[in-house]
PyMOL CGO cylinders between C-alpha atoms (Angstrom):
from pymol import cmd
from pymol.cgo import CYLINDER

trace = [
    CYLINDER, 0.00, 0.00, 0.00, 2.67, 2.61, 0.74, 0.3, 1, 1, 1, 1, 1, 1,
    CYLINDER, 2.67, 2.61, 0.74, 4.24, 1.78, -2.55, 0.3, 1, 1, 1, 1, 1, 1,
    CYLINDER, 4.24, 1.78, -2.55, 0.72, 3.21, -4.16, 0.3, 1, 1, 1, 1, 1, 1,
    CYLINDER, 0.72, 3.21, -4.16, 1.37, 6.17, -2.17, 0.3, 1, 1, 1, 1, 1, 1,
    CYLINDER, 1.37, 6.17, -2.17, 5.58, 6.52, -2.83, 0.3, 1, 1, 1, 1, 1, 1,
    CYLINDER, 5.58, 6.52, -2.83, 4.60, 6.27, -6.49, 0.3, 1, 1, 1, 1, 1, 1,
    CYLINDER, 4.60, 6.27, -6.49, 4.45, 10.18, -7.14, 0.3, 1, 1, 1, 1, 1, 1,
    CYLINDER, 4.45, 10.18, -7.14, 7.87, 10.48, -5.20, 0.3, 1, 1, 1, 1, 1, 1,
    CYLINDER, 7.87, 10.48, -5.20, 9.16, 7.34, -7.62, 0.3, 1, 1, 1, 1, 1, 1,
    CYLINDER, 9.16, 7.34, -7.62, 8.49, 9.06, -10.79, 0.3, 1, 1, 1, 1, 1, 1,
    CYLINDER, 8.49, 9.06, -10.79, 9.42, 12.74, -9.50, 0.3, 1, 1, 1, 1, 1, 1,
    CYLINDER, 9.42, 12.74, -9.50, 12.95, 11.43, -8.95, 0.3, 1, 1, 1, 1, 1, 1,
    CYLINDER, 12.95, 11.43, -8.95, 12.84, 9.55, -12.55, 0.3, 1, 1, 1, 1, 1, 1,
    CYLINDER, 12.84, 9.55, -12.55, 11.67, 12.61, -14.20, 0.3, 1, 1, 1, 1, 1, 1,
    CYLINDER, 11.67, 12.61, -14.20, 14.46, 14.64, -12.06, 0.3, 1, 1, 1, 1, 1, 1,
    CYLINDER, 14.46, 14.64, -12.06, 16.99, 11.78, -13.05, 0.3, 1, 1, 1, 1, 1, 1,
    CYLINDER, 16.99, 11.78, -13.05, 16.39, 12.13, -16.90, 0.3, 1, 1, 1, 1, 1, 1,
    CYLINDER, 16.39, 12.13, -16.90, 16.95, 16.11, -17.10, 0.3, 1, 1, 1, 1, 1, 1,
    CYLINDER, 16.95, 16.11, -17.10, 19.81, 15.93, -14.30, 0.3, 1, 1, 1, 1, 1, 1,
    CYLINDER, 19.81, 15.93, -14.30, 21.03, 13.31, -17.11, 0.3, 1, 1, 1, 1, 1, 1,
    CYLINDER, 21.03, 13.31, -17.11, 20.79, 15.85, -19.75, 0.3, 1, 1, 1, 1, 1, 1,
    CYLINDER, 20.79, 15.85, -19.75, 21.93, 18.95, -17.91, 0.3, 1, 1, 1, 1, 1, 1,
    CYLINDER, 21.93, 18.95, -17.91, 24.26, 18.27, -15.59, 0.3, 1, 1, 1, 1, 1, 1,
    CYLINDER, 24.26, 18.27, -15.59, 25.76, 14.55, -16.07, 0.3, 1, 1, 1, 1, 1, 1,
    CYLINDER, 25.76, 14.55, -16.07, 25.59, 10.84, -15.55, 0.3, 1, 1, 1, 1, 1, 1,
    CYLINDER, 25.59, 10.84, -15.55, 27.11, 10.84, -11.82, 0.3, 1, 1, 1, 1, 1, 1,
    CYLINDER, 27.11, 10.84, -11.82, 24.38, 13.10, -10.53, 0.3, 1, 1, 1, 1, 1, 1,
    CYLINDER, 24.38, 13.10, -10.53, 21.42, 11.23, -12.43, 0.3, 1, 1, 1, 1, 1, 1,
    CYLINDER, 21.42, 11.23, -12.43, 22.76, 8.58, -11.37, 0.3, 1, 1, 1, 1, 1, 1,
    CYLINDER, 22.76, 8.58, -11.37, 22.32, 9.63, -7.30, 0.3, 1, 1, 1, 1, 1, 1,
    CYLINDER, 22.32, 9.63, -7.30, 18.97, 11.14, -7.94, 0.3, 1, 1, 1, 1, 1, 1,
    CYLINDER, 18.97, 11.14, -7.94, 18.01, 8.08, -9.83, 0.3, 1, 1, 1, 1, 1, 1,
    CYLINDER, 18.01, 8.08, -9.83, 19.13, 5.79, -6.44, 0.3, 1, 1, 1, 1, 1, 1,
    CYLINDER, 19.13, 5.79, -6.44, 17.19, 8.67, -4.13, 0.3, 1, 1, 1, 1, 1, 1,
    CYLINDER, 17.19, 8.67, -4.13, 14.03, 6.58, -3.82, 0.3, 1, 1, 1, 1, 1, 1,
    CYLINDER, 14.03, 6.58, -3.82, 15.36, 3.85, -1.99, 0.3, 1, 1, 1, 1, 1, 1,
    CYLINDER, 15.36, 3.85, -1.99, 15.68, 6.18, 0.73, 0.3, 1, 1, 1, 1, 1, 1,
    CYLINDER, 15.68, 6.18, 0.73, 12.21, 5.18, 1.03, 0.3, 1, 1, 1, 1, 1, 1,
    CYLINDER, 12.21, 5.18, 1.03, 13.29, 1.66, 2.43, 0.3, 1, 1, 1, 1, 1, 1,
    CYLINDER, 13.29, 1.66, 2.43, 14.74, 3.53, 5.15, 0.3, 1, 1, 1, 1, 1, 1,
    CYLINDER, 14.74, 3.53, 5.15, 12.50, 4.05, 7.67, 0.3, 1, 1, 1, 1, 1, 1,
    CYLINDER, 12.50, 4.05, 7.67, 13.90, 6.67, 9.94, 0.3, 1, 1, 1, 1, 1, 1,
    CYLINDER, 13.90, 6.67, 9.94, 12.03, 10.16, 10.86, 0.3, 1, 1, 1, 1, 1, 1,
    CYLINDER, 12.03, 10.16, 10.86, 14.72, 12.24, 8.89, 0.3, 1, 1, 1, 1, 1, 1,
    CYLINDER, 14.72, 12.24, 8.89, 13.84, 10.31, 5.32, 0.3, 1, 1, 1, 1, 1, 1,
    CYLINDER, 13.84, 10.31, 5.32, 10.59, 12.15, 4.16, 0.3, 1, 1, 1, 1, 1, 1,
    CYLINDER, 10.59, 12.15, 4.16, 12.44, 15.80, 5.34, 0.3, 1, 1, 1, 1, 1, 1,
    CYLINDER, 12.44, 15.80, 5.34, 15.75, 14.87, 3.17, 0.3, 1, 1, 1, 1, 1, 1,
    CYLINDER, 15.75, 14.87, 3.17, 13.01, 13.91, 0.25, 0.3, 1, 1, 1, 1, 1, 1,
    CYLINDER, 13.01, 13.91, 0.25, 10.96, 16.83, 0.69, 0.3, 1, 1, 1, 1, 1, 1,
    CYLINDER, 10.96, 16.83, 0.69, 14.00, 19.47, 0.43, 0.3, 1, 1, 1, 1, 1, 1,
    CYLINDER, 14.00, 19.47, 0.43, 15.12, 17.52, -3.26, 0.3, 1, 1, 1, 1, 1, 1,
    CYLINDER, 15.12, 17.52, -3.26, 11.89, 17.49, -4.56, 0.3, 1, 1, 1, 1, 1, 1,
    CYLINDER, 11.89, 17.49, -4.56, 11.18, 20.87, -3.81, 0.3, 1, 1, 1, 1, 1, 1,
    CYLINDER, 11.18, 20.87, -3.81, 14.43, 22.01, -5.11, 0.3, 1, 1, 1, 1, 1, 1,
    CYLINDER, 14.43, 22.01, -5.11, 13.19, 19.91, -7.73, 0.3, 1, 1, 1, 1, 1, 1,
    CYLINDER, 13.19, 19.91, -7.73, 9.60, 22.65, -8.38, 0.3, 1, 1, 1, 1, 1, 1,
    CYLINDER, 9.60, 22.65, -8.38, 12.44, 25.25, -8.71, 0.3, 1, 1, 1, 1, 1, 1,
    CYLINDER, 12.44, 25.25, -8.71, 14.71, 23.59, -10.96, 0.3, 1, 1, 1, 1, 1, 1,
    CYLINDER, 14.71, 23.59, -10.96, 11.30, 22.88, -13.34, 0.3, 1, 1, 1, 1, 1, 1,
    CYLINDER, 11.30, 22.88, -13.34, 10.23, 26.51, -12.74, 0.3, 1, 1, 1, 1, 1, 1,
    CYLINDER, 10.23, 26.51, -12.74, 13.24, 27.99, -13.82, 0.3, 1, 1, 1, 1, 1, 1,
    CYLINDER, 13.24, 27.99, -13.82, 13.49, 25.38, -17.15, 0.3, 1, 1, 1, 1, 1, 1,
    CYLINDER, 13.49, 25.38, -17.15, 9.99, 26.06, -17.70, 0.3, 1, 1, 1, 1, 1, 1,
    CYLINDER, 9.99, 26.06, -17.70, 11.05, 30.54, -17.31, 0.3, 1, 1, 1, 1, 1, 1,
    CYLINDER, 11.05, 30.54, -17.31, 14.05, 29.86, -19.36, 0.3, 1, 1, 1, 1, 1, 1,
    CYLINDER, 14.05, 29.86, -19.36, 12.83, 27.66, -22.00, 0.3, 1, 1, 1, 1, 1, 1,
    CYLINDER, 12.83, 27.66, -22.00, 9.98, 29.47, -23.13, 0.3, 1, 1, 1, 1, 1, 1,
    CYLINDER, 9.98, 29.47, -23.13, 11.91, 32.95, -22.84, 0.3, 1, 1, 1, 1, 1, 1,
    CYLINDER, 11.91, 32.95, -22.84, 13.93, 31.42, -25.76, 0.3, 1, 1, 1, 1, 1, 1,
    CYLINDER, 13.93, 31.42, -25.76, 11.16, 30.07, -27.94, 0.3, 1, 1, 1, 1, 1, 1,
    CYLINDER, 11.16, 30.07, -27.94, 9.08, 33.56, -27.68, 0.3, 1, 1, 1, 1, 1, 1,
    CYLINDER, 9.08, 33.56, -27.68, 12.50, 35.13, -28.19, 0.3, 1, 1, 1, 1, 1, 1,
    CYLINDER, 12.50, 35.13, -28.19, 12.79, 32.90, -31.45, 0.3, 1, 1, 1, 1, 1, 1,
    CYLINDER, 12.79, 32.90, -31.45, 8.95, 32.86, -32.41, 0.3, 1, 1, 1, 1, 1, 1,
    CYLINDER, 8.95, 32.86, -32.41, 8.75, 29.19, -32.16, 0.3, 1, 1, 1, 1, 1, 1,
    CYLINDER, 8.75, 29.19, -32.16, 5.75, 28.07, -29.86, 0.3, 1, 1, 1, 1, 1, 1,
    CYLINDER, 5.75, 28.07, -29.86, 5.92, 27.18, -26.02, 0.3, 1, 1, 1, 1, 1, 1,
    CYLINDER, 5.92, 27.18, -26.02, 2.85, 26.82, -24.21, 0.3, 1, 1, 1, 1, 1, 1,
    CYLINDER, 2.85, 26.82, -24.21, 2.44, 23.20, -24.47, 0.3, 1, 1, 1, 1, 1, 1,
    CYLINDER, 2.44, 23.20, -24.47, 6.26, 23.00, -23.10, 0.3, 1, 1, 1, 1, 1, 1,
    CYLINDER, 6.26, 23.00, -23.10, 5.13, 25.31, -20.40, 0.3, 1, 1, 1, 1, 1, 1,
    CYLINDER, 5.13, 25.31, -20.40, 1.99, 23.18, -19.76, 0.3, 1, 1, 1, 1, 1, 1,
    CYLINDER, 1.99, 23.18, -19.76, 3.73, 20.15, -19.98, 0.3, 1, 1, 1, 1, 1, 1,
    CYLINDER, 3.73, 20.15, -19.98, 6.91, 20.98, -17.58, 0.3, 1, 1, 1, 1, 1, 1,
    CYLINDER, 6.91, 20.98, -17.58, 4.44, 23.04, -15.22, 0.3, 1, 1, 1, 1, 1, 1,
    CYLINDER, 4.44, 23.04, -15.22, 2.81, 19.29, -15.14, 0.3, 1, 1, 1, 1, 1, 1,
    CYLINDER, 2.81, 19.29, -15.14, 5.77, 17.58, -13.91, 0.3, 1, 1, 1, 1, 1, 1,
    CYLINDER, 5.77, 17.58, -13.91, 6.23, 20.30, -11.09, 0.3, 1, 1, 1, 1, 1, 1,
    CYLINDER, 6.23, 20.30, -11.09, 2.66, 20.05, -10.12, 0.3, 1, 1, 1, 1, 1, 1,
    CYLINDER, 2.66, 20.05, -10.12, 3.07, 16.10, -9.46, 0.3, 1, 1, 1, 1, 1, 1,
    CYLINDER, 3.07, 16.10, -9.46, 6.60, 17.07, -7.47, 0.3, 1, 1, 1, 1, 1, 1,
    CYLINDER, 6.60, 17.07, -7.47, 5.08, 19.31, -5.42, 0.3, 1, 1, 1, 1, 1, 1,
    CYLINDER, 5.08, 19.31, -5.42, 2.59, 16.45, -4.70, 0.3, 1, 1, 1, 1, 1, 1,
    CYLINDER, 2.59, 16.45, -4.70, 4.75, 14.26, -4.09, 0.3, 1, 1, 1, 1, 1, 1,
    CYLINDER, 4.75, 14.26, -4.09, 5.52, 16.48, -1.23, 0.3, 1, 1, 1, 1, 1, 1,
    CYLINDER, 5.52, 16.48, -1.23, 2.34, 16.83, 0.15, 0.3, 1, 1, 1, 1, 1, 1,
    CYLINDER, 2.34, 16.83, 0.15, 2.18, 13.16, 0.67, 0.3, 1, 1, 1, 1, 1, 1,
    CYLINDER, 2.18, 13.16, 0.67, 5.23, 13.26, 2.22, 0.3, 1, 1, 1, 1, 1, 1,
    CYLINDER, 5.23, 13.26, 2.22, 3.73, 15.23, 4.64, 0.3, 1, 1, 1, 1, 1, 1,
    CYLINDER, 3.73, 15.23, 4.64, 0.52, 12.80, 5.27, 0.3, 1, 1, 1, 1, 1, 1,
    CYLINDER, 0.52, 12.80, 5.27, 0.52, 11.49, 8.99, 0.3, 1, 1, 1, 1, 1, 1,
    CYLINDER, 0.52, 11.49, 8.99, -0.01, 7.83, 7.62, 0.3, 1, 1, 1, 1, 1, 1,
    CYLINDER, -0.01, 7.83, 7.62, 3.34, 8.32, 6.04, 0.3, 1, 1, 1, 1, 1, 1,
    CYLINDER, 3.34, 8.32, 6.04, 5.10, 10.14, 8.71, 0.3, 1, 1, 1, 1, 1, 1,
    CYLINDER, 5.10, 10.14, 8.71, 3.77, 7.25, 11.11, 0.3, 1, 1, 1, 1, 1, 1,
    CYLINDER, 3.77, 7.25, 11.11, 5.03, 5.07, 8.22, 0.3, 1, 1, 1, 1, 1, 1,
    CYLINDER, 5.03, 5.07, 8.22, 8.78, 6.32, 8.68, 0.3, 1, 1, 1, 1, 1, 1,
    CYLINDER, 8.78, 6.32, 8.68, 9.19, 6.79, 12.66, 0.3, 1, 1, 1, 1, 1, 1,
    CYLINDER, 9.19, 6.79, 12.66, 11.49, 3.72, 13.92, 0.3, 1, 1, 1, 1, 1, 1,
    CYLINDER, 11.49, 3.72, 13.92, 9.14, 1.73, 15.90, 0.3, 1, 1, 1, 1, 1, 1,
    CYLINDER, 9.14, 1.73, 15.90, 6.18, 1.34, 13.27, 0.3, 1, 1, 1, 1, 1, 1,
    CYLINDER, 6.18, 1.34, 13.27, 5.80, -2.05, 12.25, 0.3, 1, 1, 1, 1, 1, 1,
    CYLINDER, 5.80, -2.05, 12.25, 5.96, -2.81, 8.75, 0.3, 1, 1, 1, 1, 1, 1,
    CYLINDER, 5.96, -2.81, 8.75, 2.48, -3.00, 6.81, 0.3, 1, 1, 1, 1, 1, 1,
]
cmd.load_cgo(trace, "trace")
């Protein structure tokens, strides 16, 4: 069941991954690509480490989103589907967030929960 609910977290960090990948280089992907096994540790710090990335995360696709269409208006070309489209993926980071922040999750991560 918590899987179901880490699944927005999961596929923030892939999405992350892939333009890390592109931007910056394979060793970062790479450690944003292993971030979601963090999830398998259950300690109370986890979700606040995983909250921080993916919310540097809404900035990084903010300021791709700003910079990218500045350039295609700049160049006449179109950009609001790009804008739509990367203002998507920071909507479902930012939710991945949120349920970071549920109290079945934050019960989920303090060390004596028992597994579900």
């Amino acid at each position: 069941m918590m899987l179901v609910r880490f699944l927005p977290v999961i596929v923030s960090c892939l999405l992350l991954a892939a333009h890390v990948l592109r931007s910056v280089g394979l060793t970062i992907a790479l450690l944003v690509l292993l971030l979601p096994l963090l999830l398998l540790v259950r300690q109370s710090w986890v979700p606040l480490v995983m909250q921080v990335v993916l919310g540097l995360a809404v900035l990084e696709w903010a300021r791709t989103a700003i910079a990218l269409a500045q350039g295609r208006m700049a160049d006449g070309e179109p950009w609001v589907r790009m804008v739509v489209i990367l203002g998507a993926v920071a909507a479902v980071t930012a939710a991945a967030i949120l349920i970071l922040r549920q109290p079945v999750v934050r019960r989920y991560f303090e060390p004596s929960a028992t597994p579900r």
